[in-house]
N, CA and C atoms as a LAMMPS dump frame, in Angstrom:
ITEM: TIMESTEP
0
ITEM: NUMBER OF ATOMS
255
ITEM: BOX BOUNDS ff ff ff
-5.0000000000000000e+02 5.0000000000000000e+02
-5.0000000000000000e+02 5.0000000000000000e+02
-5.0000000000000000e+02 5.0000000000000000e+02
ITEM: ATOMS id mol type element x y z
1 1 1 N 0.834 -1.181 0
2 1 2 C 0 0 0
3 1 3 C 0.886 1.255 0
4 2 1 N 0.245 1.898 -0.423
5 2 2 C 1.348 3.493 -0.947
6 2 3 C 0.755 4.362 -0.044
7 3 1 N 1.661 5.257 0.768
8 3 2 C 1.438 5.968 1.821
9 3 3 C 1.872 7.379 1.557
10 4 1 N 0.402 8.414 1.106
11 4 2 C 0.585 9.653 0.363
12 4 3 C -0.045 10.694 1.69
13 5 1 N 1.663 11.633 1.802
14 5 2 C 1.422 12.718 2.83
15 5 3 C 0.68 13.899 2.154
16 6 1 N 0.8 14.89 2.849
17 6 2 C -0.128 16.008 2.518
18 6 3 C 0.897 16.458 1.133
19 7 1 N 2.291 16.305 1.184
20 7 2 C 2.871 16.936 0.383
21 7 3 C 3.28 16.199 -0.762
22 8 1 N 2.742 15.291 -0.639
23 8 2 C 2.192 14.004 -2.334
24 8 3 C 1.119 14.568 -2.824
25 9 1 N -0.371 14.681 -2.122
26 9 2 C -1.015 15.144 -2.876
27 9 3 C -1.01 16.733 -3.104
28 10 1 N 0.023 17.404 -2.694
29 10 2 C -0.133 19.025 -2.836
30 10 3 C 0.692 18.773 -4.457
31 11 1 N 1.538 17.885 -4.508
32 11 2 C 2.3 18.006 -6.098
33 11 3 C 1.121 16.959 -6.919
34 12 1 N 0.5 16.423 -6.821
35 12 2 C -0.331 15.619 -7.625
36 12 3 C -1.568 16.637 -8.081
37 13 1 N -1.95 17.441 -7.046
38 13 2 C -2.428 18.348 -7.806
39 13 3 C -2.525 19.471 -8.359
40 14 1 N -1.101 19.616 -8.046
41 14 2 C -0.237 20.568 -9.06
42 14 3 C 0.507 19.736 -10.954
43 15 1 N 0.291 18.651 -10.603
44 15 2 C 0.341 18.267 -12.189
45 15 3 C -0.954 17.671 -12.606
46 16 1 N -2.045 17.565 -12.109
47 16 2 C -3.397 18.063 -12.245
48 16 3 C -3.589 19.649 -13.029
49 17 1 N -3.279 20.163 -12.438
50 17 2 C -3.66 21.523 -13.089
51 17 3 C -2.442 22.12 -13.944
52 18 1 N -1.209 21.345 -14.187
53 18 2 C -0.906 22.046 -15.577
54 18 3 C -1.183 20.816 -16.543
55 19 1 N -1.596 19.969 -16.283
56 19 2 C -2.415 19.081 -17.449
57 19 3 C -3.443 19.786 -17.538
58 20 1 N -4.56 20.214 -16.636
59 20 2 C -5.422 20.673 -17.351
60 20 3 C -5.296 21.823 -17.824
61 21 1 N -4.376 22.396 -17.786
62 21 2 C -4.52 23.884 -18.025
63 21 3 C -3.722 23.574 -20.099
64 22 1 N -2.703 22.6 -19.82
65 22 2 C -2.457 21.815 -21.339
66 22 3 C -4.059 21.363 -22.155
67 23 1 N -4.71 20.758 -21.316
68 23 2 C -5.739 19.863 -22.009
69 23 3 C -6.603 21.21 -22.137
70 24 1 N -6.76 21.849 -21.768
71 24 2 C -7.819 22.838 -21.8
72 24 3 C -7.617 23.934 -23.035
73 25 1 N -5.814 24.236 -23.45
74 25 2 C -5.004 25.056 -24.524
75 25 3 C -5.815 24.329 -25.631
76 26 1 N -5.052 23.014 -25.609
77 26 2 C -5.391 21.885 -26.758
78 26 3 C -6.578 21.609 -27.237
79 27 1 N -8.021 21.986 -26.64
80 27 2 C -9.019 21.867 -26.705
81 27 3 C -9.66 23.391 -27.358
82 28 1 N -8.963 24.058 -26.87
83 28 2 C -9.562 25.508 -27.438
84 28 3 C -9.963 26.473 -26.544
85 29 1 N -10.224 25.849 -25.117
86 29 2 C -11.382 25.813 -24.632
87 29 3 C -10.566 27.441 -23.405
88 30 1 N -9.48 27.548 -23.917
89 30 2 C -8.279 29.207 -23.006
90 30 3 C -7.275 29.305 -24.049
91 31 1 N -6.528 30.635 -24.037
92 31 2 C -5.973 30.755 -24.721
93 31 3 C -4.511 31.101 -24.43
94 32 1 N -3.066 30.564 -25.002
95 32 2 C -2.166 30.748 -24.446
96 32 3 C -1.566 31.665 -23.51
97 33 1 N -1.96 33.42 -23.793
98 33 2 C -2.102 34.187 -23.507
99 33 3 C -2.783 34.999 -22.169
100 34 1 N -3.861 33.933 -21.476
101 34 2 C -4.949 34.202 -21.082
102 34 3 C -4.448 33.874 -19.654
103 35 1 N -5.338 34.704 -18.66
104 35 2 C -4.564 35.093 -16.972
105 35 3 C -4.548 33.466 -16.884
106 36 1 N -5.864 33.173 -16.873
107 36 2 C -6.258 31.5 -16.376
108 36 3 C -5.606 30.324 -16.083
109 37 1 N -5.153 30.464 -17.843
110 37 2 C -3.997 29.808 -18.442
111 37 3 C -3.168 29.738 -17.549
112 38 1 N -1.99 30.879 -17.566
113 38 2 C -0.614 31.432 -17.072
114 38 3 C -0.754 30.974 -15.288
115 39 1 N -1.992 31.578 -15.102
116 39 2 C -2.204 30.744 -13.268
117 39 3 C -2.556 29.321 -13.094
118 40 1 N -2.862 28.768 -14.013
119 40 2 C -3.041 27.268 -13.759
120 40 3 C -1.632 26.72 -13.526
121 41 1 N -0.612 27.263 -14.521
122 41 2 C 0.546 26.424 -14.898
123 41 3 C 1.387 27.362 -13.36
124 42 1 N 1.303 28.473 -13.335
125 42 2 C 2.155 28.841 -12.391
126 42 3 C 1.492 28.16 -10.874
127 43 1 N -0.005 28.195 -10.305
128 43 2 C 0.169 27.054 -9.424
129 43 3 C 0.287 25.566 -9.128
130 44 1 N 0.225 25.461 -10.14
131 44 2 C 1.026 23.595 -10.774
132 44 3 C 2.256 23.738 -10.565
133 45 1 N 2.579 24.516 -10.889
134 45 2 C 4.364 24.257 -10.436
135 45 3 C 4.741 24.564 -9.348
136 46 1 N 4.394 25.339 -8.774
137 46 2 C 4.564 26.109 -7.66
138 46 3 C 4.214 24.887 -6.933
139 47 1 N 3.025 24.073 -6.693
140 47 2 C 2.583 22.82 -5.925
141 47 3 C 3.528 21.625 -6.163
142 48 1 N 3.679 21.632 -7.672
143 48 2 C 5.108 20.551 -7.525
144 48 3 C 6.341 21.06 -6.727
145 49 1 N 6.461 22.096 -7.179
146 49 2 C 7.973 22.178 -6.29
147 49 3 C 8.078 21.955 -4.653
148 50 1 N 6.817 22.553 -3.968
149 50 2 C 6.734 22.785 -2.587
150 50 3 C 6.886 20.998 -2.535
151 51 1 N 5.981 19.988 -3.189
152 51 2 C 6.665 18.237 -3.076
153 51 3 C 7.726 18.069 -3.193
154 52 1 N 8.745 18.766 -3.839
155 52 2 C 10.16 18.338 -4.164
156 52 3 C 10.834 18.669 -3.058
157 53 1 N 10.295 19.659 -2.381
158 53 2 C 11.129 19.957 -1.429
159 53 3 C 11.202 18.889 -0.015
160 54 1 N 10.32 18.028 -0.384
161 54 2 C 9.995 16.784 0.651
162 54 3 C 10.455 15.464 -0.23
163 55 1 N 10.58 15.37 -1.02
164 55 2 C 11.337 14.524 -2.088
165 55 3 C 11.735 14.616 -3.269
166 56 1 N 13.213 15.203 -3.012
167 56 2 C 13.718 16.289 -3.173
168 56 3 C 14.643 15.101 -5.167
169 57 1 N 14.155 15.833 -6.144
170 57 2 C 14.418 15.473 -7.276
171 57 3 C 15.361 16.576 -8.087
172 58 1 N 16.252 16.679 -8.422
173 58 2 C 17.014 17.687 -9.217
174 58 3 C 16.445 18.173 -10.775
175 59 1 N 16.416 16.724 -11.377
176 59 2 C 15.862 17.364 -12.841
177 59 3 C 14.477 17.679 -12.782
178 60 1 N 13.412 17.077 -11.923
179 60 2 C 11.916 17.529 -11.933
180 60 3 C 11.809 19.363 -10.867
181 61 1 N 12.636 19.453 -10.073
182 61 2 C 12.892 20.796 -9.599
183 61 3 C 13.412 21.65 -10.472
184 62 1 N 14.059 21.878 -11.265
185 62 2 C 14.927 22.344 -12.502
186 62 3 C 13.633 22.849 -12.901
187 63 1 N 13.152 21.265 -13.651
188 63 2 C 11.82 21.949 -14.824
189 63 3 C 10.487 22.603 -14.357
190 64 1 N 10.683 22.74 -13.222
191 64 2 C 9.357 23.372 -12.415
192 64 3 C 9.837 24.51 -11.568
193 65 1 N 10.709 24.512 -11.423
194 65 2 C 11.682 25.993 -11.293
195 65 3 C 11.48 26.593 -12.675
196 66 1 N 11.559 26.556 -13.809
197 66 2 C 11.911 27.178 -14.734
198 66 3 C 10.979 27.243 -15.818
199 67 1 N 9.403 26.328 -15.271
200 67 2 C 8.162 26.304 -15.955
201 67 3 C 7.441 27.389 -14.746
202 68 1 N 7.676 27.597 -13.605
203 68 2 C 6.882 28.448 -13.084
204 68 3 C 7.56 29.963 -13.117
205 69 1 N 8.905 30.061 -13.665
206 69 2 C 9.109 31.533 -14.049
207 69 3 C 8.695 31.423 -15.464
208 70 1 N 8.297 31.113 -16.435
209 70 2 C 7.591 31.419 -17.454
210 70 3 C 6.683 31.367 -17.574
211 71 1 N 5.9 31.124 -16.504
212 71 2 C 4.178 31.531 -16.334
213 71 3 C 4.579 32.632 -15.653
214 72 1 N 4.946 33.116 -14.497
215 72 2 C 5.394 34.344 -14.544
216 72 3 C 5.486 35.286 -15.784
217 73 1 N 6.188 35.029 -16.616
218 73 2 C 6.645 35.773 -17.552
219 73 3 C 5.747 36.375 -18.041
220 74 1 N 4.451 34.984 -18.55
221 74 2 C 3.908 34.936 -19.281
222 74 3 C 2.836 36.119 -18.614
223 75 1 N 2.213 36.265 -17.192
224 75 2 C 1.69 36.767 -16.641
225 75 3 C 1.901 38.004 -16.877
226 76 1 N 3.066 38.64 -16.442
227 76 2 C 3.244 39.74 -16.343
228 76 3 C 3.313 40.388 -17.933
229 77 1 N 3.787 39.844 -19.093
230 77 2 C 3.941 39.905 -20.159
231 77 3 C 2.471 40.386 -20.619
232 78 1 N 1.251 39.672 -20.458
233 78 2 C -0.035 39.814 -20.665
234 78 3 C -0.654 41.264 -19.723
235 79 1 N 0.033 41.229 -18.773
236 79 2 C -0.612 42.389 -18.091
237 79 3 C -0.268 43.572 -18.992
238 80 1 N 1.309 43.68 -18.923
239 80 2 C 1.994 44.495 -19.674
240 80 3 C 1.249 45.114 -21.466
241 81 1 N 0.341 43.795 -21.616
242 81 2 C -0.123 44.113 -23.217
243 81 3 C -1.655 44.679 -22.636
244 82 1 N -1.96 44.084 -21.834
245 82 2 C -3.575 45.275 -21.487
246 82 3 C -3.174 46.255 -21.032
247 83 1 N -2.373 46.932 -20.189
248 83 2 C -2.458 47.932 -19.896
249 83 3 C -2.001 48.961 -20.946
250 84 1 N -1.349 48.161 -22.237
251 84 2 C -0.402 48.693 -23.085
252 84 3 C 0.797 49.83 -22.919
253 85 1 N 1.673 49.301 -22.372
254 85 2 C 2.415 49.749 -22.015
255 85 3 C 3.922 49.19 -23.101
């Protein structure tokens, strides 16, 4: 039997929600661009990483270090185009 702490399922459903926030692009259904989007993937990662830090992985920390500053990016990038600046 598999024995899942609070900080198993805090990263499980953080790759929950950048799948869906993928499945949802792929579907049509948000758009790359879009706050929704950019916050799905930035608290997906953000939830994986806080797991890594309890089982602690180098290359899956890397890519979720460096997928949640480009939802960042992406965030602020989008703000930056409504306010037009």
């Amino acid at each position: 039997m598999i024995t899942m702490h609070w900080f198993d399922w805090t990263g499980l459903i953080g790759v929950l929600l950048v799948l869906l926030a993928y499945f949802l692009l792929q579907a049509g259904r948000v758009h790359g661009n879009a706050l929704t989007y950019q916050l799905m993937n930035a608290f997906g990662a953000f939830a994986v990483l806080i797991s890594l830090l309890y089982a602690f992985n180098l290359a899956a920390f890397v890519m979720e270090s460096l997928w949640l500053c480009v939802s960042i990016y992406g965030i602020a990038r989008a703000r930056r185009v409504r306010l037009g600046s």
